[in-house]
N, C-alpha and C positions, 0 to 999 in steps of 0.2 A: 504494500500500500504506500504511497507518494502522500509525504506531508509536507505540504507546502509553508508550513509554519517554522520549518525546521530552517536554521543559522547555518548557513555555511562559509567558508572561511574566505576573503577578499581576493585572495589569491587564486582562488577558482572560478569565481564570477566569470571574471573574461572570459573564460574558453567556454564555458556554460552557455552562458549569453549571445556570443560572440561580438562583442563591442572591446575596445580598446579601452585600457584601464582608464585613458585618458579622457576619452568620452563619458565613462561610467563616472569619474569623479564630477564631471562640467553636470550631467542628467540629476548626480546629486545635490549638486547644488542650485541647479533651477526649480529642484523639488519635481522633477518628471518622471524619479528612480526613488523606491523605497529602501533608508537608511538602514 
């Protein structure tokens, strides 16, 4: 089962997502990406 509540490490996002750390930091900071 897929919990989507579940913390995973910052390190991983990128390849997860496939966006660039750098982009994932700017989406968090407009407030487009949850913290």
């Amino acid at each position: 089962m897929n919990n989507p509540d579940r913390i995973i490490r910052l390190k991983t996002v990128p390849a997860r997502i496939g966006l660039s750390r750098t982009t994932l930091y700017r989406k968090m900071g407009e407030g487009t990406f949850p913290r």
